[in-house]
C-alpha positions as CSV (number, residue, x, y, z in Angstrom):
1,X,-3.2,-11.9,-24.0
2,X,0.1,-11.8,-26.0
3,X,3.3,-10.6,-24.6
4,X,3.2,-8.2,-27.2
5,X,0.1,-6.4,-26.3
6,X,1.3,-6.9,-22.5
7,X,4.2,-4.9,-23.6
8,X,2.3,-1.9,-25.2
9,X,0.0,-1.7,-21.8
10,X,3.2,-1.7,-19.3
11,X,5.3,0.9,-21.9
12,X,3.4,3.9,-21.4
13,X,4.1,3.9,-17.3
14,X,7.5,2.6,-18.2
15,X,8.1,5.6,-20.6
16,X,7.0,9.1,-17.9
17,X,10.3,7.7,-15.7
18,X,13.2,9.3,-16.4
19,X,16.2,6.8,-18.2
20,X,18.9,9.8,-17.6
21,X,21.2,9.1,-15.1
22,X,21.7,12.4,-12.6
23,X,22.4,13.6,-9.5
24,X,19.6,15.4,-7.9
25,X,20.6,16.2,-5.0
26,X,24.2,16.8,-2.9
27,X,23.5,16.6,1.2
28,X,25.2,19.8,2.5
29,X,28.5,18.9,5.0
30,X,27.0,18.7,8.6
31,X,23.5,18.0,7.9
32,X,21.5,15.1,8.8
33,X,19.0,13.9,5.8
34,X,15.9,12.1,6.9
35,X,13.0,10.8,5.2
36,X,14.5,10.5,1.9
37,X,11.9,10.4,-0.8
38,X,12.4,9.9,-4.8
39,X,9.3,10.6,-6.6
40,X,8.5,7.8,-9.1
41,X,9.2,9.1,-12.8
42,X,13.3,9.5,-11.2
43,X,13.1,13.9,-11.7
44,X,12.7,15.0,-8.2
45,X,14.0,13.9,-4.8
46,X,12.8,15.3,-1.4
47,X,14.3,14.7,2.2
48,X,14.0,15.8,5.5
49,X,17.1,18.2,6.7
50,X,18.5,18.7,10.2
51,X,20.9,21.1,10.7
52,X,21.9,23.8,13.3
53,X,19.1,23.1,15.7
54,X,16.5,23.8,12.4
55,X,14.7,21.5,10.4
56,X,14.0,22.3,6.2
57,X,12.8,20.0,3.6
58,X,15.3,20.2,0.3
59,X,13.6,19.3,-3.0
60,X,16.6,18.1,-5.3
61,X,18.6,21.5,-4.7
62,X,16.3,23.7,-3.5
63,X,15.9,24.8,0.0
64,X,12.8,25.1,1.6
65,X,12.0,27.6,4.9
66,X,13.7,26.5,8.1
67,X,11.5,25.2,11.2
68,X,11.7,24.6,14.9
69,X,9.9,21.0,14.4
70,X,9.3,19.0,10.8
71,X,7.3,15.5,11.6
72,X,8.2,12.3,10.6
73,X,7.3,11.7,7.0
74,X,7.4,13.3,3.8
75,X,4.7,12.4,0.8
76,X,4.4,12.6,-2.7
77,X,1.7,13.1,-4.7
78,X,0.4,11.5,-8.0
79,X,1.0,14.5,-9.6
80,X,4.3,15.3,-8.2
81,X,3.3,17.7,-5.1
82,X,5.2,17.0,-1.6
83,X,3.1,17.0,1.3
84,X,4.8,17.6,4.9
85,X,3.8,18.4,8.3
86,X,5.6,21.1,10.9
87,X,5.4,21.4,14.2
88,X,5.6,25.5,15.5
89,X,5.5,25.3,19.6
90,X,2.1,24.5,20.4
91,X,0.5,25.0,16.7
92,X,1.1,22.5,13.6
93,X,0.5,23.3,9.9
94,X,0.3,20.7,6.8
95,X,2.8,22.1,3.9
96,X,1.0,21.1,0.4
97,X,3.4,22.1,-2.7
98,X,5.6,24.8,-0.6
99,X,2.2,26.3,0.6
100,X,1.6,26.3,4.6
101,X,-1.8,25.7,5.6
102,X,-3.5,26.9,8.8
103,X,-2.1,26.4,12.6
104,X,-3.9,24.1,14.8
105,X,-3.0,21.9,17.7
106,X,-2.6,18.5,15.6
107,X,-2.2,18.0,12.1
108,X,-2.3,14.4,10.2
109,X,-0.6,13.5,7.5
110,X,-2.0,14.9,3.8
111,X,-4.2,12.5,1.8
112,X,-3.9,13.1,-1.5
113,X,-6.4,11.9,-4.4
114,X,-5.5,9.3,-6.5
115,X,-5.3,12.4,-9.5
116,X,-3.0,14.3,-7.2
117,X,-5.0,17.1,-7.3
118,X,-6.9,17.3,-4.2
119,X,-5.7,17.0,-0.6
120,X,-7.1,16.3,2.9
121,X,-6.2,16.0,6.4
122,X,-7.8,15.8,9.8
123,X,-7.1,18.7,12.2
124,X,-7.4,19.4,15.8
125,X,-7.9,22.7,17.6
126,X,-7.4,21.1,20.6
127,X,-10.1,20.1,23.3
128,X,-11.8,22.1,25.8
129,X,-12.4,18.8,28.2
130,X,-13.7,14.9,28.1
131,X,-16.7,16.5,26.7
132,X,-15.8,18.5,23.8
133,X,-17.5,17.7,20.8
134,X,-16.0,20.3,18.7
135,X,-12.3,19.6,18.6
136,X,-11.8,18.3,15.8
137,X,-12.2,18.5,12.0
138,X,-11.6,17.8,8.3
139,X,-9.6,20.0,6.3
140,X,-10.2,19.3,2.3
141,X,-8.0,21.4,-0.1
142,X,-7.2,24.2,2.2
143,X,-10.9,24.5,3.7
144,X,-11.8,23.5,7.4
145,X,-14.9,21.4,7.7
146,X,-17.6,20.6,9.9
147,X,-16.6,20.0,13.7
148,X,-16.9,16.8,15.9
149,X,-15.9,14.6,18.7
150,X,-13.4,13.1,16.9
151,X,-12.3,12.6,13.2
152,X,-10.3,9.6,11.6
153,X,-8.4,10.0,7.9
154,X,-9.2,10.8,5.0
155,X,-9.8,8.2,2.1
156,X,-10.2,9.2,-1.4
157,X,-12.6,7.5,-4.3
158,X,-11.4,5.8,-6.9
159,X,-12.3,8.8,-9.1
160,X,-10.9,11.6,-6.8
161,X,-14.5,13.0,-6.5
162,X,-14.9,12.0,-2.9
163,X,-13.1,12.0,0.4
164,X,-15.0,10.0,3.3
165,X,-13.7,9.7,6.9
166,X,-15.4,8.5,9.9
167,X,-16.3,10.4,12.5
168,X,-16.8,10.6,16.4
169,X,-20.3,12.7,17.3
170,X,-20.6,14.1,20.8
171,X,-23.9,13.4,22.7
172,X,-24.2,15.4,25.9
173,X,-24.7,13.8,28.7
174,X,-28.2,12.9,30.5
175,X,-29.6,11.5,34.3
176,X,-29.4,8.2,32.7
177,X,-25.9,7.9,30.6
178,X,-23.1,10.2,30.9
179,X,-21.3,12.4,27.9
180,X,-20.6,9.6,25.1
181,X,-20.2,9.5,21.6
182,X,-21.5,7.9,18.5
183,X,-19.8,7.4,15.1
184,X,-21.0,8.0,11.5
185,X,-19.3,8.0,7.8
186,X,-18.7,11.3,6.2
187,X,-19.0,10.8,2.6
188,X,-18.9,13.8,0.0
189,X,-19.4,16.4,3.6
190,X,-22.4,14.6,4.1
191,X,-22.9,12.6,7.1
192,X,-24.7,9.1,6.5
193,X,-26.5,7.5,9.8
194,X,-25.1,7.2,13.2
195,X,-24.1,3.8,15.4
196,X,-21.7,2.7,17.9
197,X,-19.0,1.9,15.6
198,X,-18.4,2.5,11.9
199,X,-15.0,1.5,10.0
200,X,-13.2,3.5,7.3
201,X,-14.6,3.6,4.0
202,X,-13.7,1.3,1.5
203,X,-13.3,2.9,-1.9
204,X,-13.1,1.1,-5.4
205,X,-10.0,2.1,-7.0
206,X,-11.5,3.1,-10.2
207,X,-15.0,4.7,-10.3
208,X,-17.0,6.3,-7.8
209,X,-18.4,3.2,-6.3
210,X,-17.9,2.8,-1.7
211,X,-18.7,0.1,1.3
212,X,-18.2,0.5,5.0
213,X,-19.1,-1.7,8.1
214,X,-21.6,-0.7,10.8
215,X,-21.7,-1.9,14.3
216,X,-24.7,-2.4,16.4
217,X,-23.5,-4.9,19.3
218,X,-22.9,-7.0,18.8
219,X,-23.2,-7.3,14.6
220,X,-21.6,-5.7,11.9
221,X,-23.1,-5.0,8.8
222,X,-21.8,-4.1,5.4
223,X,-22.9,-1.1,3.5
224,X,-22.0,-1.3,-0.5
225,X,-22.8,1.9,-2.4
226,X,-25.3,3.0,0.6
227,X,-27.1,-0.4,0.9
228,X,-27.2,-3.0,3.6
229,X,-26.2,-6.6,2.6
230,X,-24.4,-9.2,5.1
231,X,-24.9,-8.7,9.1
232,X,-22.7,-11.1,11.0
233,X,-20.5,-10.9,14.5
234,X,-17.4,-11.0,12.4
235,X,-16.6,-9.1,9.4
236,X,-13.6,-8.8,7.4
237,X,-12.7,-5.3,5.1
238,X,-14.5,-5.0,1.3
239,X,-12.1,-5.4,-1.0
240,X,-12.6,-4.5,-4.8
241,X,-11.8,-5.9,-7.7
242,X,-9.2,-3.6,-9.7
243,X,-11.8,-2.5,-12.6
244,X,-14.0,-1.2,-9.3
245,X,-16.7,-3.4,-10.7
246,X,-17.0,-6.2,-8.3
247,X,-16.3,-6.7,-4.6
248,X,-15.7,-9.4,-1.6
249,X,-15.2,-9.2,2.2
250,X,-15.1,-12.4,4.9
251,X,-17.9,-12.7,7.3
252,X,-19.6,-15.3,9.9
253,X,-19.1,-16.0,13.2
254,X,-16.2,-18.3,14.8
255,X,-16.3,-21.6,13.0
256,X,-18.6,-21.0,10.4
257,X,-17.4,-18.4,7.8
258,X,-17.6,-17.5,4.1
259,X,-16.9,-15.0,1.2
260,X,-19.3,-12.8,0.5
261,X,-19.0,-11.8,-3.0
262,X,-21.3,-9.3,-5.1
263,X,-23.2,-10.0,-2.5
264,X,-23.7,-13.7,-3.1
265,X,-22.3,-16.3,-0.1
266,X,-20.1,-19.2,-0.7
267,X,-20.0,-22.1,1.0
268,X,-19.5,-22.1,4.8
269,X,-15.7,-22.7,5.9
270,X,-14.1,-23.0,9.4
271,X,-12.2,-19.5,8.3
272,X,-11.3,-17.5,4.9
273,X,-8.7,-15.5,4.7
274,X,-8.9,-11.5,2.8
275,X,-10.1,-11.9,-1.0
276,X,-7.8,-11.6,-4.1
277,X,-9.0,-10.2,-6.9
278,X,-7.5,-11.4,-10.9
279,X,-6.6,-8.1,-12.4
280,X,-10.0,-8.2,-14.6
281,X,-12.0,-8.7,-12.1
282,X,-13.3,-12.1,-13.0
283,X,-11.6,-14.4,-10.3
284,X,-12.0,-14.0,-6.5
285,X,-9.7,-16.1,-4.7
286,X,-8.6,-17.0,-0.9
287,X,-7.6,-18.8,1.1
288,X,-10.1,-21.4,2.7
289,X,-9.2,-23.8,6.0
290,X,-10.0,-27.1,5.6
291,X,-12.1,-29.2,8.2
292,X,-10.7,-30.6,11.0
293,X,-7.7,-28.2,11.4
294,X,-6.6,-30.5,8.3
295,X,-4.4,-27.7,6.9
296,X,-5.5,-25.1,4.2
297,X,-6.2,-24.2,0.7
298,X,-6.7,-21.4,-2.3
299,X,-9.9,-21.6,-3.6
300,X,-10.2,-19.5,-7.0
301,X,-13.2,-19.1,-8.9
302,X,-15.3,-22.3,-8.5
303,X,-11.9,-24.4,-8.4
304,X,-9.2,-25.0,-5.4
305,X,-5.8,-26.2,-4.8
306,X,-4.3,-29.3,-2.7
307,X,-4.5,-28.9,1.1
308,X,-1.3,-27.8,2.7
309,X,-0.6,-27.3,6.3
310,X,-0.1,-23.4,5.2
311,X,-1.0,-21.1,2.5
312,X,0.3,-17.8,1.3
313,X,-2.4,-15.6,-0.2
314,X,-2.4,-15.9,-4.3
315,X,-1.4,-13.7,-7.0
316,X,-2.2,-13.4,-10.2
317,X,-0.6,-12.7,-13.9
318,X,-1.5,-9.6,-15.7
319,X,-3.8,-10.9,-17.9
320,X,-5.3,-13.1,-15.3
321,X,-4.3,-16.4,-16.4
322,X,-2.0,-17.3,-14.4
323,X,-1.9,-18.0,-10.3
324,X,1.0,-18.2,-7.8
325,X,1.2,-18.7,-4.0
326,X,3.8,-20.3,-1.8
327,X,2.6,-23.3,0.6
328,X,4.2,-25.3,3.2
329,X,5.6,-28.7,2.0
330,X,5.9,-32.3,3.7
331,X,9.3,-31.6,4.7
332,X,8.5,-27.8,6.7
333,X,9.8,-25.9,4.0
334,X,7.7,-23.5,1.9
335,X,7.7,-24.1,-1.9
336,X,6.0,-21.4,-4.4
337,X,3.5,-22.9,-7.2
338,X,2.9,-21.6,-10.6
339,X,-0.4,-23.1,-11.5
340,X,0.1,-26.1,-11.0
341,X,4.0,-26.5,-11.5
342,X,5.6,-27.0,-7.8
343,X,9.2,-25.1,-7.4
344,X,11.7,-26.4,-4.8
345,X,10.2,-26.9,-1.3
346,X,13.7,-25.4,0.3
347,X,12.6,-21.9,1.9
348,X,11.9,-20.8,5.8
349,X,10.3,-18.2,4.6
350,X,9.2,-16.6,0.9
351,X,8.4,-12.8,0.0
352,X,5.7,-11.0,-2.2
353,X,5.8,-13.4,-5.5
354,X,6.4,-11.5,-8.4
355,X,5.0,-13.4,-12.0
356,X,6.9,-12.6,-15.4
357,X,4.9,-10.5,-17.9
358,X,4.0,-13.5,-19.8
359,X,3.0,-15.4,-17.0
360,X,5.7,-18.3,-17.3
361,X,7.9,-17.5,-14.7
362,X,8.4,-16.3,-10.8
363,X,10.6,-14.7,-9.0
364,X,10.3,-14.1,-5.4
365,X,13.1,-13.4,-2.4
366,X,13.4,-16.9,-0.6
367,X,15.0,-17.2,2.9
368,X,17.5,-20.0,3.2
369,X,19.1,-20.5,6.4
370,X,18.1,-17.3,7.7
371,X,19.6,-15.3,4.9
372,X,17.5,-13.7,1.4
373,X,18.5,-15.2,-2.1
374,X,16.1,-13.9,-5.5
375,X,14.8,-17.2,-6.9
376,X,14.0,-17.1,-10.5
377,X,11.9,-20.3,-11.0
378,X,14.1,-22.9,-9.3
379,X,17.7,-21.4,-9.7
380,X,19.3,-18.9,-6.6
381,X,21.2,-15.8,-6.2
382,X,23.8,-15.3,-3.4
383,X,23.3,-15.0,-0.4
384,X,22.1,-11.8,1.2
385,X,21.3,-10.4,4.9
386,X,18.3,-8.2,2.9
387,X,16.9,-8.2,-0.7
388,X,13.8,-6.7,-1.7
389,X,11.0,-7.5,-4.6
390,X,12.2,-8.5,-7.3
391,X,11.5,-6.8,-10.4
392,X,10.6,-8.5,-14.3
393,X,11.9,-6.8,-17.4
394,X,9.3,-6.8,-20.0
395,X,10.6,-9.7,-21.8
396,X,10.1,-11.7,-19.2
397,X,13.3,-12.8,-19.0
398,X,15.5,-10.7,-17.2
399,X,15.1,-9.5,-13.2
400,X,16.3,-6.7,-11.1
401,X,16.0,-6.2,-7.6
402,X,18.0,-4.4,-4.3
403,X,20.0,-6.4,-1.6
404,X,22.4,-5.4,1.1
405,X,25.0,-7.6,2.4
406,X,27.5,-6.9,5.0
407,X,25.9,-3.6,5.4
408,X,26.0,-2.2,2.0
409,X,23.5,-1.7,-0.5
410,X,23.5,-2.8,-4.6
411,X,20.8,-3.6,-7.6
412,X,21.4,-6.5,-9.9
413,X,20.7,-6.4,-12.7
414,X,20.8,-9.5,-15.2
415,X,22.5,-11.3,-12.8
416,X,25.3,-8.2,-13.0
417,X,25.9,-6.6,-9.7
418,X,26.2,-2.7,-9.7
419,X,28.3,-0.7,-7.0
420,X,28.2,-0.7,-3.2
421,X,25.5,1.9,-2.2
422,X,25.1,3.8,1.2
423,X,20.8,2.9,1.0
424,X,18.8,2.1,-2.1
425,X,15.3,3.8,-1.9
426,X,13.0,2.8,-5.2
427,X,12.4,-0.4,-6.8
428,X,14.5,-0.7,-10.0
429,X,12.2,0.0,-13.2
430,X,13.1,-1.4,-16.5
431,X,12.5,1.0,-19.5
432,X,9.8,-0.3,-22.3
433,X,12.4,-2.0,-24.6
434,X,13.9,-3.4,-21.7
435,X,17.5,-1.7,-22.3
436,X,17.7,0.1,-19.3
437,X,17.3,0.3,-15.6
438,X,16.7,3.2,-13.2
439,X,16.7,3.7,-9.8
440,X,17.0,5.8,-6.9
441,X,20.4,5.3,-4.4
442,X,22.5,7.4,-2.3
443,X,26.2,6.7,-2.4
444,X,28.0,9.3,0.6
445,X,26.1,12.8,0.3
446,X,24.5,11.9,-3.3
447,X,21.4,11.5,-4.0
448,X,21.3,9.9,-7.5
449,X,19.0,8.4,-10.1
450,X,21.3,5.4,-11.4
451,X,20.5,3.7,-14.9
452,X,21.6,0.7,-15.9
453,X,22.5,-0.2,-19.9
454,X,20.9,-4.0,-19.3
455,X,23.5,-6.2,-20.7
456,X,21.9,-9.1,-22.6
C-alpha cells in the first residue's frame, strides 16, 4: 500500500481532533483535581474535584452536583458521554451523561459500546447470606436485568448489538452437596449452558461474531460463535483478527502446546505465547519456544525468525508488510528488528514498538542504564527518568512523544522540546498534513489542549 493511500486512511481520524490550542478548563483555588481525563478529539476535559469535604466532577467549566463519595475513575465514551460512579452512604449509583441511574449497594464501572451509544454495568443489591442467589444483576442502558449468584462485566460486540457477561447461578443446597454455584455466559439476555467455570466473552472487534472457554475439570473448551472446537487442560484467551474475520487462542497441556487457528492446529511446541494478528487479518504470529529450553522465536504465517534467548511479541505495519519485535542479543542487551534489519543490541529493557506509516522505520522508548531515551531506528534522545510511546507523523519522518525528567513533564516534537509541564495526559496526535501537534497537559491549575506548529 502507498504512503499516499496510507495517508488518506489515517487523515480522517486525524481530522475530528481539535488543532486549536485552548484552555478548557481552570482548577478552582483550594480544590484537589483527580482523575483527570481529556476526551480524544482535544474539546472536552473531565476530572474528579475534591473540595470542602464534597466531591463533583467538572467537565471543562462546568460544575456538576456535589457528593458525599465519587469512586475512583472517570470514563469517556466513543461518542463523547462521561461515565462515573458515586458512592451515597450505603447506596451507589452509575452517572451516564449527567444522568444518575438507580441506588444499589455496589455499582461497577460503565461499559460502554464500541458506538458509544449503549451502556452497561453490573449491580448489587446486596446479599441476604452465603446463599443468596439473587444479589446481583446486569443493568443495560438504564434497565435492571435478570438476577443471580453473582455477575462479572460487561463486554460489548464488535457491532454494539450485544453485551455478554458471565454469570454465577445459585443451586440450593441438598443431603448430598451443600449451597454451590454454577456459571454460565449471558449473551444478548440469554443465558447459554451451565458448567463449573466459564471465562468472559471474547468479542471480535468488528461484526457480531463471539468465543468463550468452558470448564469441566479438569478441561477447558473453546466455544467460537456457539460451537465447540479445542478441549485441552490449558487454554489461552481467543483473540481476533482486526477485520473480526479470523481468530487464534493457545492450547495443550504442559509441554506440548500449539495455536489453534480458525480452528486448525499448528505444530506442537513446548509453549506459545498470545497470537498477533497483521492488521488484515492474513498473518497470525507468536511467539514459539524452541526445544530444549534452547531460547525462543516469532513464528508468522508459515515462516519464523532466528532463535533468541528472549522474544518480545511482534507488531506489524499498517498495511501488513512489515514486522517488528525486540529480542535478547549475545551480549544481554535487547535489540529491536525491522524485518530482518537488526538495530543496536544496547537496551535493558524496550517499550511498545511503534512502525512508521510506511513501514521503514521504528521508534520505540529504550532503557539505557536504567533511564528512557526515544530511539528512532538507531539514533537516541536524551536521557529521561519516564517517556512514553512514541508517536509517527504521517510522513513518516517526524516523531512526538511525552517524557519527564527531574520531575517535570514536556512533548517533543521534531526533536524540539516544548515547555515544562505539571503532567501530560494524551498521546501527542499529529494533524493529517503533519503541520501540527496536539495534546492534552496541565501546567499549575490549567488544563490545556497544546498544539504544536511542527517545525520542519
Amino acid at each position: 500500500m502507498s504512503f499516499l493511500i496510507l495517508a488518506l486512511l489515517l487523515a480522517p481520524q486525524a481530522e475530528k481532533v481539535s488543532f486549536d490550542e485552548k484552555v478548557l478548563a481552570t482548577i478552582p483555588e483550594g480544590v484537589i483535581a483527580k482523575d483527570v481525563t481529556f476526551f480524544k478529539d482535544g474539546r472536552q476535559v473531565a476530572y474528579r474535584a475534591i473540595a470542602n469535604g464534597k466531591m463533583y466532577v467538572c467537565v471543562n467549566s462546568t460544575k456538576g452536583p456535589d457528593y458525599p463519595v465519587i469512586s475512583d475513575g472517570l470514563k469517556w465514551s466513543n461518542s463523547g458521554k462521561l461515565a462515573y460512579r458515586v458512592v451515597n452512604g450505603t447506596s451507589s449509583f452509575a452517572v451516564v451523561g449527567g444522568q444518575p441511574g438507580a441506588s444499589f449497594q455496589s455499582v461497577g464501572m460503565p461499559v460502554f459500546s464500541p458506538d458509544g451509544n449503549k451502556f452497561a454495568y453490573e449491580c448489587n443489591r446486596g446479599g441476604t447470606n452465603k446463599s443468596d442467589s439473587t444479589a446481583w444483576a446486569m443493568n443495560v442502558n438504564g434497565q435492571k436485568q435478570a438476577d443471580w449468584a453473582s455477575c462479572g462485566q460487561a463486554f460489548w460486540s464488535g457491532d454494539s448489538a450485544t453485551v455478554g457477561y458471565y454469570v454465577r447461578i445459585g443451586k440450593p443446597g441438598t443431603p448430598n452437596r451443600p449451597f454451590h454455584t454454577e456459571d454460565a455466559l449471558v449473551l444478548g439476555g440469554k443465558m447459554l449452558g451451565e458448567f463449573e467455570h466459564v471465562s468472559n466473552p471474547f468479542f471480535a472487534p468488528k461484526g457480531s461474531r463471539w468465543a468463550y472457554r468452558t470448564n469441566t475439570p479438569p478441561t477447558w473448551t473453546m466455544m467460537v460463535d456457539g460451537k465447540a472446537q479445542e478441549t485441552a487442560t490449558d487454554m489461552g484467551d481467543a483473540i481476533w483478527s482486526p477485520d473480526g474475520q479470523h481468530v487464534a487462542y493457545r492450547c495443550g497441556s504442559r509441554g506440548k502446546v500449539v495455536m489453534v487457528i480458525d480452528g486448525k492446529k499448528t505444530q506442537e511446541y513446548p509453549d506459545v505465547g498470545d497470537p498477533v494478528w497483521s492488521p488484515n487479518g492474513k498473518i497470525c504470529a507468536f511467539i514459539a519456544k524452541a526445544d530444549a529450553n534452547a531460547g525462543e522465536y516469532i513464528v508468522y504465517g508459515d515462516q519464523k525468525t532466528d532463535v533468541f534467548s528472549r522474544c518480545y511479541p511482534p507488531v506489524f505495519s499498517a498495511d501488513s508488510a512489515h514486522m517488528a519485535y525486540a529480542a535478547r542479543s549475545e551480549n544481554g542487551k535487547y535489540m529491536v528488528i525491522l524485518d530482518e534489519k537488526r538495530g543496536p543490541a544496547e537496551f535493558e529493557a524496550v517499550g511498545s514498538i511503534q512502525i512508521s506509516p510506511d513501514g521503514q522505520h521504528v521508534a520505540f522508548a529504550g532503557q539505557w542504564n536504567f533511564r528512557w531515551t526515544c530511539v528512532i531506528d538507531s539514533g537516541r534522545s536524551s536521557m529521561n527518568d519516564i517517556l512514553q510511546n512514541p508517536v509517527w507523523g504521517p510522513d513518516s519522518k517526524k516523531v512526538a512523544y511525552a517524557a519527564q525528567n527531574l520531575g517535570k513533564w514536556f512533548v517533543e516534537v521534531n526533536y524540539r522540546r516544548g515547555d515544562d509541564l505539571d503532567e501530560v495526559f494524551t498521546p501527542p496526535v499529529f494533524s493529517s498534513d503533519g503541520k501540527r501537534c496536539a495534546y492534552g497537559a496541565r501546567k499549575g491549575n490549567e488544563l490545556k489542549w497544546h498544539v504544536v506548529q511542527v517545525a520542519d
